[in-house]
ZAMAR-170718 format. One line per 10 residues: their letters; for each residue y, x, z of C-alpha. Coordinates in steps of 0.05 Angstrom, whole numbers. Layout:
N
a> Y/X/Z  ...
//
This chain:
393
xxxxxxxxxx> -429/-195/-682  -421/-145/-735  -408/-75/-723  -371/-42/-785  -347/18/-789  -275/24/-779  -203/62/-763  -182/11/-715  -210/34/-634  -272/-11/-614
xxxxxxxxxx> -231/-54/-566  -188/-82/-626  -249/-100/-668  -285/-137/-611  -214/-167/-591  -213/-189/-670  -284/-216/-676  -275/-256/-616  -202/-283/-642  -241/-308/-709
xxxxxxxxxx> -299/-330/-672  -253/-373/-632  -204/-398/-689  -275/-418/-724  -287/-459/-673  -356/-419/-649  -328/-424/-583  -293/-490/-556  -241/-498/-504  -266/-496/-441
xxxxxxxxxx> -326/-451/-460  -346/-385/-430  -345/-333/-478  -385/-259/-465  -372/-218/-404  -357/-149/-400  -417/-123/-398  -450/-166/-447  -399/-145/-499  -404/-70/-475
xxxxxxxxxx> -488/-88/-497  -477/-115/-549  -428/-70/-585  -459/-8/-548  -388/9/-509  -367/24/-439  -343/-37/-405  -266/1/-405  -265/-8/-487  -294/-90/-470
xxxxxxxxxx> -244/-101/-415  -190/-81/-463  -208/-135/-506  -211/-184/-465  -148/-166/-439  -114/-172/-505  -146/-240/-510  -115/-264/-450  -56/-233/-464  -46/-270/-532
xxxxxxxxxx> -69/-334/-492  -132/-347/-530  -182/-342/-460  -167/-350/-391  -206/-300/-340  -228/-334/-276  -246/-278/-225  -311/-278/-198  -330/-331/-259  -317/-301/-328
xxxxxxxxxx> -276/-311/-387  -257/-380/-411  -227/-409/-477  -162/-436/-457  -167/-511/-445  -100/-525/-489  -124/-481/-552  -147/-523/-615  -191/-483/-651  -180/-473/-724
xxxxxxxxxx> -108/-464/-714  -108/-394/-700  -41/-389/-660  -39/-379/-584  -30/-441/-537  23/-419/-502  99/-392/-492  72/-348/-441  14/-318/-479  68/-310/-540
xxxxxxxxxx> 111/-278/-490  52/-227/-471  34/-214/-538  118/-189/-555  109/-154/-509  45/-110/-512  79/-103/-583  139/-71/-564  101/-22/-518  135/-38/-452
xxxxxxxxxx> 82/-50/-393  83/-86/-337  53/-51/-264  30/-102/-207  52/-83/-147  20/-119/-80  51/-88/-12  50/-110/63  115/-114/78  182/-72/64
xxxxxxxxxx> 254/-54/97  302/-7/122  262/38/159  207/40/116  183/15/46  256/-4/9  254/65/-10  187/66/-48  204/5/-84  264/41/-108
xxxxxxxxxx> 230/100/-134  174/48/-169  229/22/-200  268/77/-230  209/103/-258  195/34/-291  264/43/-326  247/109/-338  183/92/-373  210/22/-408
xxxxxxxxxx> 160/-14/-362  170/-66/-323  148/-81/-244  121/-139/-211  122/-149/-136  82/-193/-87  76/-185/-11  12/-191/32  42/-196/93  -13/-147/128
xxxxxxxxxx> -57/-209/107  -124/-189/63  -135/-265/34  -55/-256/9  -69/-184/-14  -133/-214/-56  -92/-270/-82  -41/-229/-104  -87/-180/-139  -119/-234/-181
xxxxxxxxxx> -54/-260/-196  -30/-205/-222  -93/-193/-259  -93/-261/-290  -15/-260/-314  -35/-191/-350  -13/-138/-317  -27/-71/-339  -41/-27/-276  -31/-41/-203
xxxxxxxxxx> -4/-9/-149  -32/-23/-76  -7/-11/-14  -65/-39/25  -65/-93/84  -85/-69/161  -159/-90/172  -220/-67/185  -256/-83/118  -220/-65/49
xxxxxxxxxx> -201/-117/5  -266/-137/-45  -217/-146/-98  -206/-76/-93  -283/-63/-96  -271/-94/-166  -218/-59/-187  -260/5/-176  -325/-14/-205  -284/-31/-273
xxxxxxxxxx> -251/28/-274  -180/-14/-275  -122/35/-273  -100/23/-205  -70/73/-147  -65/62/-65  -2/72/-32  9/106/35  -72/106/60  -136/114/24
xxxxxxxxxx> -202/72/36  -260/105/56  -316/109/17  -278/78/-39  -273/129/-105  -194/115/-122  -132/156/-132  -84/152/-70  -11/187/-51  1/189/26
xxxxxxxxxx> 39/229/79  4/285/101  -4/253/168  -48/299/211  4/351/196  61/306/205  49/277/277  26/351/291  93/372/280  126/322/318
xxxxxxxxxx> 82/328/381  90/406/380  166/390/376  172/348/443  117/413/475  176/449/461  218/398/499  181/406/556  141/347/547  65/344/566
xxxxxxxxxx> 51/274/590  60/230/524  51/163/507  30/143/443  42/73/417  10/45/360  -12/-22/323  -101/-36/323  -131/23/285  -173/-14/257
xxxxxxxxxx> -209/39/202  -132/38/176  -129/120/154  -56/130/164  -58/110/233  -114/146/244  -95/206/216  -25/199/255  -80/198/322  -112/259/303
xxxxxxxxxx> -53/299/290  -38/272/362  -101/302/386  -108/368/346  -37/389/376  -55/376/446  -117/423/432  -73/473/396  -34/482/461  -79/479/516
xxxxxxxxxx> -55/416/536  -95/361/556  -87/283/510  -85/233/565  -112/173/540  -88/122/591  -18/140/574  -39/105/508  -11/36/485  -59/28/424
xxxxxxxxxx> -61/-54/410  14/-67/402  6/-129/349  86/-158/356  105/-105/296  51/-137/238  90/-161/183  62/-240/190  75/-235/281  144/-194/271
xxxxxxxxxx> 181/-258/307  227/-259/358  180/-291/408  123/-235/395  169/-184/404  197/-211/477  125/-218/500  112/-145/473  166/-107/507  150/-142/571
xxxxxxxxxx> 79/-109/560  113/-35/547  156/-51/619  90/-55/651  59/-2/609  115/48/630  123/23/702  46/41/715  63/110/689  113/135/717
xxxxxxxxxx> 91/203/691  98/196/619  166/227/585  155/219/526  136/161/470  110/171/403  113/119/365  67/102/292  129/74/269  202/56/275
xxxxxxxxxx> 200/-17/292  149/4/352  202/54/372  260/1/361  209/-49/420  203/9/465  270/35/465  296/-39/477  239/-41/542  265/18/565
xxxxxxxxxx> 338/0/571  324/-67/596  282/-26/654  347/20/665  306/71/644  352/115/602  348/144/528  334/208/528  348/227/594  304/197/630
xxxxxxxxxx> 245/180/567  249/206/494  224/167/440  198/195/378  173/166/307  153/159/240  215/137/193  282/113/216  342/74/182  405/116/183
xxxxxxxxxx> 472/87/201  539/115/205  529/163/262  460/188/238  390/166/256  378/136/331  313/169/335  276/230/315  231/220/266  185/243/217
xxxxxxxxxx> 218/223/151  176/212/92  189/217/26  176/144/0  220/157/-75  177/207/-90  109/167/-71  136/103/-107  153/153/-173  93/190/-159
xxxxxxxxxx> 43/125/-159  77/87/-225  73/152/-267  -4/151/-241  -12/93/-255  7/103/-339  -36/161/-335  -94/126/-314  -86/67/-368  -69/121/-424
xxxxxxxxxx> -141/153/-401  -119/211/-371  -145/247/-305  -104/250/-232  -120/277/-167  -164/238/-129  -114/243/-66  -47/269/-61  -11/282/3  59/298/4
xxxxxxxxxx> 98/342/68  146/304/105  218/327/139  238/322/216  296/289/235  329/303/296  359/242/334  394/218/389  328/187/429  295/267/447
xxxxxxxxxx> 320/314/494  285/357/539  242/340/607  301/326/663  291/313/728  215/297/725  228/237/672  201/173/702  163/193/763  238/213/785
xxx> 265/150/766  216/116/807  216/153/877
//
């Protein structure tokens, strides 16, 4: 490999070398070509300025990267011909000409209450940019997120956007994406222990405010309702903002009003026949409490269950129970419940721009959290008639 001096950036000389080395027929289909870090040796670079390379490689359909394998000479290129094998790798070579990108994004699940929004503000700032963005669900599932990811990474995409599956172990294909220094950014949580940029509601504060806004209700025996933890940081954070404004006012968390393994509201079990069995398990929940007033709810579709148990219990909305949450479709007549709105366009904006900025080289915070409004609803009032133990004297 020769290693002339020249204007063009390191990552277009390797890219070149390799191209000849394959038109010459050095390297036959099928054949692994260097890794990575064996061109970063070789040519004395940081694996960024190899992966680049090989990325324009693939691009121009000359290798195909298997994750986890290497890089591969595409089966259906005959050497000597020098011209890509494919429509598709012509296709990625217009367009790294023309400048536009293209951003992976891999997500859970979206909707009304809570991710349409995002994808929206992704979006406009792809048009906004001349990029392009590319969507795939997980499903809350971490084999669909890590398909997706390589995917994505395999068609040529040139940053990613994560919004990261429930679970108690981080997807290893993030892992990857961390130790190459791929220009990637989490949505909504961060991973512990993982060095990546991330743009999330300032949870603690968030649930803080919303608990310190049913104190002032007269509510001090709340429930809070929430999907498995599971080392998942917004829920977590949502639990200690719980906690720290109990302790702020004197007043004391009462775990057993919890409800803390509600599983009906995952995006793969959101079905009709999980969510039957699941508001059964709030009627139960809420008829061994009678004391509780007051839900709080992670999120709107838990709120949606619990308001639905407590009607079918004649328990009443909010006169007898208020229900609060984070997010909350609006309809004509407003919002059904207070909530903690978030501000998803600006996340979604925020994490694309990020994204460029990363791939162009530049630096960006290593966590952004952004404030979040109240909403008032129809589902809080204030403590009447002693709430539930009333009800059931």
């Amino acid at each position: 490999m020769s290693h002339e001096s020249s204007s063009k950036p390191m990552y277009e000389q390797i890219f070149e070398e390799l191209r000849d080395q394959i038109v010459a027929g050095k390297y036959m289909p099928g054949e692994r070509i260097p890794s990575e870090k064996e061109l970063g040796e070789a040519y004395s670079v940081s694996r960024i300025t190899s992966k680049k390379a090989l990325e324009m490689l693939t691009q121009e359909g000359y290798i195909v990267r298997q994750p986890g394998r290497g890089s591969f000479v595409a089966e259906d290129y005959e050497s000597g011909g020098g011209t890509p094998p494919s429509r598709a790798g012509a296709a990625s070579k217009r367009r790294r000409e023309s400048g536009k990108l293209l951003i992976g994004l891999v997500m859970t699940d979206f909707g009304d209450s809570y991710g349409t929004d995002l994808v929206f503000g992704m979006e406009e700032a792809s048009r906004e940019h001349d990029s392009y963005l590319i969507l795939r669900r997980s499903l809350g599932e971490t084999a669909r997120e890590q398909e997706a990811i390589q995917g994505l990474l395999e068609i040529g995409v040139d940053g990613l956007i994560i919004f990261p599956a429930q679970g108690e172990y981080f997807n290893a294909e993030i892992l990857k994406l961390v130790i190459s220094e791929y220009p990637f950014v989490l949505l909504d949580r961060h991973l512990k222990g993982v060095s990546a940029s991330s743009i999330s509601t300032d949870n603690v504060s968030a649930s803080k405010q919303l608990i310190h806004y049913l104190f002032g209700l007269g509510h001090t025996h709340i429930g809070l309702m929430t999907t498995p933890p599971r080392d998942t940081t917004a829920i977590e954070e949502r639990i200690e903002g719980f906690i720290q404004a109990h302790a702020e006012s004197g007043i004391a968390a009462d775990r057993s009003l919890w409800m803390e393994n509600i599983t009906a509201t995952l995006p793969a079990a959101f079905v009709p026949e999980n969510k039957k069995k699941e508001k059964e398990h709030i009627k139960r929940h809420l008829a061994a409490h009678p004391e509780i007033t007051a839900l709080f709810a992670m999120e709107y579709n838990i709120a949606r269950l619990a308001y639905e148990a407590a009607l079918e219990s004649g328990i009443r909305v909010p006169e007898d129970l208020s229900i609060v949450c984070f997010d909350s479709p609006d309809d004509a007549a407003g919002s059904l419940f207070t909530h903690m709105r978030q501000k998803q366009n600006e996340m979604g904006r925020l994490a694309f721009e990020n994204v460029l900025k990363l791939r162009n080289g530049e630096s960006v915070p290593g966590k952004i959290l952004l404030d979040d409004e109240l909403v008032e609803g129809l589902s809080a009032g204030p403590v009447r008639n002693g709430g539930l133990a009333m009800k059931h004297e």
